[in-house]
C-alpha positions in Angstrom: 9.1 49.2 24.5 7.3 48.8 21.4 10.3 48.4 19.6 12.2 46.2 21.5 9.0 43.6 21.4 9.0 43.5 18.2 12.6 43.4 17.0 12.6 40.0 19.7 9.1 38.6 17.7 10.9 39.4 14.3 13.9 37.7 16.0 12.6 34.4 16.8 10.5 34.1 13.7 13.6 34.3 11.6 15.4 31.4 14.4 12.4 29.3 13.8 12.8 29.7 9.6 16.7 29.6 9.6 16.4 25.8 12.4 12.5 24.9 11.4 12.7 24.2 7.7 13.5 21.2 6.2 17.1 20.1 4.8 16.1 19.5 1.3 19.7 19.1 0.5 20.0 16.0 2.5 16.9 14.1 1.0 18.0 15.3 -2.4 21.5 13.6 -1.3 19.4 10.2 -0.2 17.5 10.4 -3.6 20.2 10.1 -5.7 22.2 7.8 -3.7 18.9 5.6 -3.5 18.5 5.7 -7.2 22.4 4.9 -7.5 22.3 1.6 -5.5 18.7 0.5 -5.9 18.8 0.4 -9.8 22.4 -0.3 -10.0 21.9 -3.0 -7.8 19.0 -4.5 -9.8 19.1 -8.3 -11.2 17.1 -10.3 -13.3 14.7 -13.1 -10.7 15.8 -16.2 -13.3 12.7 -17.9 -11.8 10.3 -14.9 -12.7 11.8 -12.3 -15.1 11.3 -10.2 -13.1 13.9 -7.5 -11.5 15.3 -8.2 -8.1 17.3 -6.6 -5.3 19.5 -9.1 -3.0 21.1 -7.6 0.3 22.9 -10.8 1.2 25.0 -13.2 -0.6 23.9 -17.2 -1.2 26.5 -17.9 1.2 25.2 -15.8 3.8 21.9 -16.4 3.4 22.7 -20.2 4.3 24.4 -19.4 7.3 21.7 -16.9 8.3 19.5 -19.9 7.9 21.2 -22.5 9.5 21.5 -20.2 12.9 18.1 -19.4 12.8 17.0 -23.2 12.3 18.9 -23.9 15.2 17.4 -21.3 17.2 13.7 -22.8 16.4 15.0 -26.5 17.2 16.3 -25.6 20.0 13.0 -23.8 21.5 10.7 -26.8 19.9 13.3 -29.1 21.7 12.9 -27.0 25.3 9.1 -27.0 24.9 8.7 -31.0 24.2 7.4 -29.7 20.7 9.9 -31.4 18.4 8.6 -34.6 16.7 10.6 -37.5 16.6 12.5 -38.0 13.5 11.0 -41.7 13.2 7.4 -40.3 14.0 4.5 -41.5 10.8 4.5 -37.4 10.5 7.8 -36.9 10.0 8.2 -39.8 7.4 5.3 -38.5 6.0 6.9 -34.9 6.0 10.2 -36.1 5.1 9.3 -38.3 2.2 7.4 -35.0 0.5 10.4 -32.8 0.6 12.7 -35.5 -0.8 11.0 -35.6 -3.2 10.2 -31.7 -4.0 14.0 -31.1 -3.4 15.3 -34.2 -6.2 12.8 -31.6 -8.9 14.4 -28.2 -8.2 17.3 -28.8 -10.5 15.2 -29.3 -13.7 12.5 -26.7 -12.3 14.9 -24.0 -11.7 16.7 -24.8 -15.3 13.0 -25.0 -17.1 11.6 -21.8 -15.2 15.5 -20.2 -16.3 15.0 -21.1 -19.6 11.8 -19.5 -20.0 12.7 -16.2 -19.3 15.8 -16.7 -21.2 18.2 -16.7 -18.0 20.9 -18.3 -16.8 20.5 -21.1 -14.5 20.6 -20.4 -11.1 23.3 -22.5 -9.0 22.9 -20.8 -5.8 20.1 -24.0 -4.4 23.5 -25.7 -5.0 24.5 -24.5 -1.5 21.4 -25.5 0.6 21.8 -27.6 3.3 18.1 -29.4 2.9 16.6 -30.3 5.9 13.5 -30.8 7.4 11.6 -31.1 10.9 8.2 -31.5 12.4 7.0 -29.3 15.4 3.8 -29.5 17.8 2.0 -26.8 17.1 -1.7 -25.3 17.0 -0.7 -22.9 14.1 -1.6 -23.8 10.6 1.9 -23.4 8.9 5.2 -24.0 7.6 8.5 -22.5 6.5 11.6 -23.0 4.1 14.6 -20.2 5.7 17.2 -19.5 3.4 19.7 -22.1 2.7 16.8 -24.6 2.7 16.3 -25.6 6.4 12.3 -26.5 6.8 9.9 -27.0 9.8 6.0 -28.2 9.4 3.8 -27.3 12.2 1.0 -30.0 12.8 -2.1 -27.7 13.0 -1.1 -27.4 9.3 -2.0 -31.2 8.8 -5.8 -31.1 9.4 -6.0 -27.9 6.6 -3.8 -29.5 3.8 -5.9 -33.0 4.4 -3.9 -34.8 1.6 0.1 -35.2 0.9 -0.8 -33.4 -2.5 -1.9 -29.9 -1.3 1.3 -30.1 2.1 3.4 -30.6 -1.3 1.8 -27.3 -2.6 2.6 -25.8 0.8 6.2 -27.0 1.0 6.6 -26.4 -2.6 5.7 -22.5 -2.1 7.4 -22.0 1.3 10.6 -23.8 -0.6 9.9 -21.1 -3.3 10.6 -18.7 -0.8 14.5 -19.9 -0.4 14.9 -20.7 -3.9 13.9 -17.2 -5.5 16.3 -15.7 -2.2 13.1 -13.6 -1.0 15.2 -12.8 2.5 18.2 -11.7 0.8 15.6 -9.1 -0.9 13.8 -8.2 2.1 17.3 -7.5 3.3 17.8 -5.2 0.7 14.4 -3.3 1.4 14.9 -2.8 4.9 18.3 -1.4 4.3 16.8 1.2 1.5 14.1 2.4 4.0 16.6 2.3 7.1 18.4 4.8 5.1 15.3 6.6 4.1 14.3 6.7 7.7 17.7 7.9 9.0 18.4 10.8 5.9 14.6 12.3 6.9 15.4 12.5 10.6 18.4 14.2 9.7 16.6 16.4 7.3 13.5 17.4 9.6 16.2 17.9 12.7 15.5 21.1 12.9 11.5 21.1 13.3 9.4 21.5 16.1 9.4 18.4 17.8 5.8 17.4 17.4 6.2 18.6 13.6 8.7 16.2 13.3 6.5 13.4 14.8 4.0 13.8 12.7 5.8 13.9 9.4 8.1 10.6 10.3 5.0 9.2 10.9 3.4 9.8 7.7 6.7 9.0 5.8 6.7 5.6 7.7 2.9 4.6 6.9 3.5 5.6 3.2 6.4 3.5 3.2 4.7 0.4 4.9 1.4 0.5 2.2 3.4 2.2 -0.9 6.7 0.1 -0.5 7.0 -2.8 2.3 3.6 -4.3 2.1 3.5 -4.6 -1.9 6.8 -5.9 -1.7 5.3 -8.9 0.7 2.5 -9.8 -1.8 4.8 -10.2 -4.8 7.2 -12.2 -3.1 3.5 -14.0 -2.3 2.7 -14.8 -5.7 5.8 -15.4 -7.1 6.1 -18.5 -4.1 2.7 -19.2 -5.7 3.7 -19.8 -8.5 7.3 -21.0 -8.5 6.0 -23.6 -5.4 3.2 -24.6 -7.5 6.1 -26.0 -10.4 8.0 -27.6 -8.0 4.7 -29.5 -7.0 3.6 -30.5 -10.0 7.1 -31.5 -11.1 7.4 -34.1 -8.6 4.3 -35.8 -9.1 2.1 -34.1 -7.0 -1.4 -32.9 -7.9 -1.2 -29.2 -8.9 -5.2 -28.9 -8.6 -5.4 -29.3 -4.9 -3.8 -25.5 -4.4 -7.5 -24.2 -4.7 -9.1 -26.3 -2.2 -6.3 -25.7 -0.1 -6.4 -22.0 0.1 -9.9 -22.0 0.0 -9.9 -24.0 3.4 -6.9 -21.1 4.3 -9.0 -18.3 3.9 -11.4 -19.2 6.2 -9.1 -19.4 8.8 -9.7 -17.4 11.6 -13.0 -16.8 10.7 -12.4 -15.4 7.6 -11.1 -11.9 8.9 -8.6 -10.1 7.3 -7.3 -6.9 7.1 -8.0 -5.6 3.4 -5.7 -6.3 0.6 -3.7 -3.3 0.7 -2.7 -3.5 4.4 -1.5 -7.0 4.2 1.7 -8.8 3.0 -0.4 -11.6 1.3 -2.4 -10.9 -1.2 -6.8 -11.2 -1.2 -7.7 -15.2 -1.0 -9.9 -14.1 -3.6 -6.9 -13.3 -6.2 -4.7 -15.3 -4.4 -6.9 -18.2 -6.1 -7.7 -16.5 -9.4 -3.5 -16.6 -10.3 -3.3 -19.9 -9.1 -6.3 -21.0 -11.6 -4.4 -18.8 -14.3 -1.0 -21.3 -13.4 -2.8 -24.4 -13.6 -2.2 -24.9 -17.0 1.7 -24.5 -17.1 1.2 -26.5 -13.6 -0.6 -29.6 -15.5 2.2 -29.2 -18.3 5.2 -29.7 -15.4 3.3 -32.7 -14.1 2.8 -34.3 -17.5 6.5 -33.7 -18.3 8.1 -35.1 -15.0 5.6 -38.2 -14.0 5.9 -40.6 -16.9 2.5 -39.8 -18.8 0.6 -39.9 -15.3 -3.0 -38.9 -15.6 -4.3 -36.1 -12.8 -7.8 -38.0 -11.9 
């Protein structure tokens, strides 16, 4: 009896090794495939210098947009929320993102040149358009392809048509430097991550397995995901803060602005690392750092106008 007990313990302890381990082979596998198409993917940002991943084509991306636009008009439209085209606001509107659009050829050429790039044609395919919604929130978007919506609780934060330029120039930012094209990219890279570990850690016990998709899934939001949000941040920053200047507007308003942002909600805000926008605090320390290449685009683009 002795025996036989043990030869069935000895015999389950050698299932659980042969089913429980982990399939390196299979992460090894994602690794190098990972490596393969992330860094063999990798472009040059012409508005940064820095290196870029896109998941979607320019055409794409303005269809993408477009459906999407669509989508939010519709809903504004269903809820009464959608201002009239001839509204004061939505001249108002309007008029700034005429004239932030007529600057991002010579922008995107300058910010090209400056990091020794080609110039970017793919704003070449936006379908620029704007709209005003109804709305308590404090905010505004540019989708990719260049379709634009201002909500009106933004109106009493910018308090000037300079600093809603700085906003519109930075959410515009956001379509010209193709950041949902990259977040595209990102979320197929960790879809695959995500899908190569469950298959690898198949064979585990089940709350084993749990645990360890949940720790690859937090280190991937706060080592990968979340980084990848504040960069895209601060290159809108600065890119939007260009545009700005370049048509005229006054670059200096960007601190009082997101001053006046940060305090919003009370201040509260998860910390730095657990957010996809960076700390108000640096947020405003690059955007001080900027102001003198800011101040250089306005001088260049408005006919010797002084910033009071």
């Amino acid at each position: 009896m002795n025996i036989s007990l043990g030869r069935a313990r000895g015999s389950s302890a050698g299932g659980r090794r042969r089913g429980g381990g982990i399939r390196w082979w299979i992460l090894l596998l994602f690794a190098g495939y990972a490596a393969w198409q992330w860094f063999g993917s990798a472009e040059t940002d012409p508005y940064t210098g820095e290196t870029a991943h896109y998941g979607a084509s320019a055409e794409e991306e303005v269809q993408l947009g477009a459906q999407a636009y669509q989508q939010v008009l519709g809903d504004a439209q269903a809820q009464g929320a959608l201002m009239p085209a001839d509204s004061e606001v939505s001249r108002q509107i309007s008029t700034i993102a005429q004239r932030l659009v007529a600057r991002v050829p010579q922008v995107t050429s300058d910010l090209a040149a400056m990091h020794q790039q080609q110039t970017p044609t793919a704003y070449q395919q936006f379908q620029w358009d704007v709209s005003v919604i109804q709305s308590d929130q404090a905010n505004a978007f540019c989708l990719p392809g260049g379709k634009m919506a201002v909500y009106t609780g933004l109106l009493p934060i910018a308090q000037s048509e300079d600093a809603m330029a700085v906003v519109m120039g930075h959410e515009i930012a956001h379509a010209l430097l193709r950041h949902g094209s990259q977040r595209m990219a990102q979320q197929k890279l960790v879809q695959m991550g995500q899908m190569a570990a469950g298959m690898a850690l198949g064979g585990m016990d089940p709350g084993q397995q749990q645990a360890v998709m949940a720790a690859l899934g937090a280190g991937a939001q706060y080592g990968f995901i979340l980084p990848y949000g504040r960069d895209h941040e601060t290159q809108a920053d600065q890119v939007g803060l260009m545009l700005a200047a370049a048509a005229c507007y006054d670059p200096r308003t960007a601190i009082p602005l997101w001053e006046r942002m940060s305090q919003l909600g009370g201040g509260e805000r998860p910390p730095e690392f657990a957010s996809t926008h960076p700390d108000p605090a640096n947020r405003i320390q690059t955007l001080q750092s900027l102001m003198p290449q800011a101040v250089g685009f306005h001088e260049k683009y408005c006919g010797g106008q002084s910033l009071q």
